[in-house]
N, C-alpha and C positions, 0 to 999 in steps of 0.2 A: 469512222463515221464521216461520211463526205459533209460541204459544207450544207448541200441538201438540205441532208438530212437532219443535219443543226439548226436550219435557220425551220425548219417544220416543227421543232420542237419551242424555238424561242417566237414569242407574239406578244408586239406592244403597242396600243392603239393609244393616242397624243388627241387631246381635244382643246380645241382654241380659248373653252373658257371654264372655269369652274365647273366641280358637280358635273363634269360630261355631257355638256353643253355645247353648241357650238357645231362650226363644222371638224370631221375626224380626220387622222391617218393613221391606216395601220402599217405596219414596219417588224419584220422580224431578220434585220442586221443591220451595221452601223449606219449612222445617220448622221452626216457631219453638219448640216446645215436645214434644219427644219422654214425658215422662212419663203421657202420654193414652192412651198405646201400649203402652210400655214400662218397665217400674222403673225402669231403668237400661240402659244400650249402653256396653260394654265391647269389642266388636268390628266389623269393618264391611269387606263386599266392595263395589269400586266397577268397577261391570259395563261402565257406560258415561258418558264425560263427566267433568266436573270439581264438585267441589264444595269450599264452605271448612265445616269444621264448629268448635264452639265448644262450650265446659266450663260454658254459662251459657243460659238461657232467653232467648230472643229476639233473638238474634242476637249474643250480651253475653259478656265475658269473653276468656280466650285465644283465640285461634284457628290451623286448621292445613286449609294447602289438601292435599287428596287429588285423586290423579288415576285413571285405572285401574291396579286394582292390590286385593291382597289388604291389610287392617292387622288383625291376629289379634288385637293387645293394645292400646287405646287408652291404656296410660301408654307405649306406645314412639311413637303419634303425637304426643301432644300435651307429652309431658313432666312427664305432673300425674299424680297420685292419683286424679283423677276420671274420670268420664267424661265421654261423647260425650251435649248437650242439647237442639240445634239445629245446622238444616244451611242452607247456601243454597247454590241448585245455580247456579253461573257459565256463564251463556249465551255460546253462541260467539258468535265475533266476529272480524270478516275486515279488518275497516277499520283506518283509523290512529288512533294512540295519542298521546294529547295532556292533559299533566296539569299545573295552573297548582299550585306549593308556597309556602304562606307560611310564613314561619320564627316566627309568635305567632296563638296562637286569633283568631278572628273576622278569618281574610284582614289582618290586620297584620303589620307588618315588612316586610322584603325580600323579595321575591320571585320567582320564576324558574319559567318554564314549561319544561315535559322533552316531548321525543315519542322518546325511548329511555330503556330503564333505566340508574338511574344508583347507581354501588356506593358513593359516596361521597359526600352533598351540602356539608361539609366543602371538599372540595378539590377538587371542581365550581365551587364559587363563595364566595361571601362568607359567606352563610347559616351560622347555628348551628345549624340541623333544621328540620324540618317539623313545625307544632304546628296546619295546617289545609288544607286544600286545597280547588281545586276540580277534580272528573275534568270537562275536556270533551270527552276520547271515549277508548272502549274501557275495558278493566277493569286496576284496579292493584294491587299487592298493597308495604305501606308495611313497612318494617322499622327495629328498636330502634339495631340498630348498623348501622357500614358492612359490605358486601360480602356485605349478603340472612342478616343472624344475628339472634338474639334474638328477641324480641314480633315477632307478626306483624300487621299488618291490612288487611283484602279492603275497597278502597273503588271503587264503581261507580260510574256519569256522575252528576255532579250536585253539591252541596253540601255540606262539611264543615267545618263551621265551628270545630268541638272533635272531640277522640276521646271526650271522657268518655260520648259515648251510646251507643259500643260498647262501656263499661265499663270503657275505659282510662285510668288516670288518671298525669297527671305525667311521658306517656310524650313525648318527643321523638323524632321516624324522620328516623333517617339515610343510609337508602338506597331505593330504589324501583325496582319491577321492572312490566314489563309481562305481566297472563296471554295468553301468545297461544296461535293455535287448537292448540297440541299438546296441549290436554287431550284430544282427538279424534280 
């Protein structure tokens, strides 16, 4: 499926204020910097597809995945005072799910590959958290505590060596879930 074809399937339209108010934009792929657009995004209808959006420019800070669905108030998505800064739209994906977890930045310490979500890496195995990973395939979403709570974050195929370049710092994830195609 070209990217096309993907981004005709993903649609998320950002309103400056509450309740969908305001002036709009719509966006169907990433979105690293909404204030070009908009002052501010306060609410947001998501028409089609999945996306993770984030309280920081460039892809940085909290994040909170949205599926289809109305969110009228961006402090009951995300939890914050703020709002909505950047979006990335999460491309389907039909294959298998395969995530290697180091328990220390730069792929040190123990580690343990998952190809299911896991609510507890704790009492999975030996490991104290996840402090880097590598995705080799499909899309994951990493969390603070056990059984998919707290801090979130959307890691896609490829290298993660630290969280701090999504802006998170000091965070250890102790659970891991896989996005499959139910955004769709």
């Amino acid at each position: 499926m070209s990217a096309t074809d993907m981004s005709m399937m993903s649609r998320i339209i950002f309103y400056e204020d509450k309740n969908f108010q305001g002036r709009s934009y719509e966006c169907s792929s990433d979105f690293a910097d909404m204030s070009s657009f908009l002052s501010r995004c306060q609410s947001c209808r998501v028409e089609r597809g999945c996306f993770v959006v984030y309280d920081r420019i460039n892809f940085m800070g909290n994040q909170s995945l949205l599926r289809k669905g109305d969110y009228p108030d961006c402090m009951n998505i995300m939890g914050i005072n703020d709002c909505i800064k950047s979006c990335r739209m999460i491309p389907m994906y039909c294959g298998p799910y395969r995530i290697k977890i180091f328990e220390r930045e730069n792929f040190g310490g123990l580690t343990q590959e998952l190809v299911e979500d896991c609510n507890n890496i704790k009492e999975r195995s030996r490991m104290s958290g996840c402090m880097s990973c590598q995705v080799l395939e499909g899309h994951w979403l990493l969390y603070e505590l056990p059984h998919y709570r707290g801090k979130m974050m959307y890691v896609r195929p490829g290298d993660h060596k630290n969280f701090m370049e999504a802006g998170l710092t000091n965070i250890i994830f102790m659970s891991m879930k896989r996005i499959v195609d139910s955004c769709y």
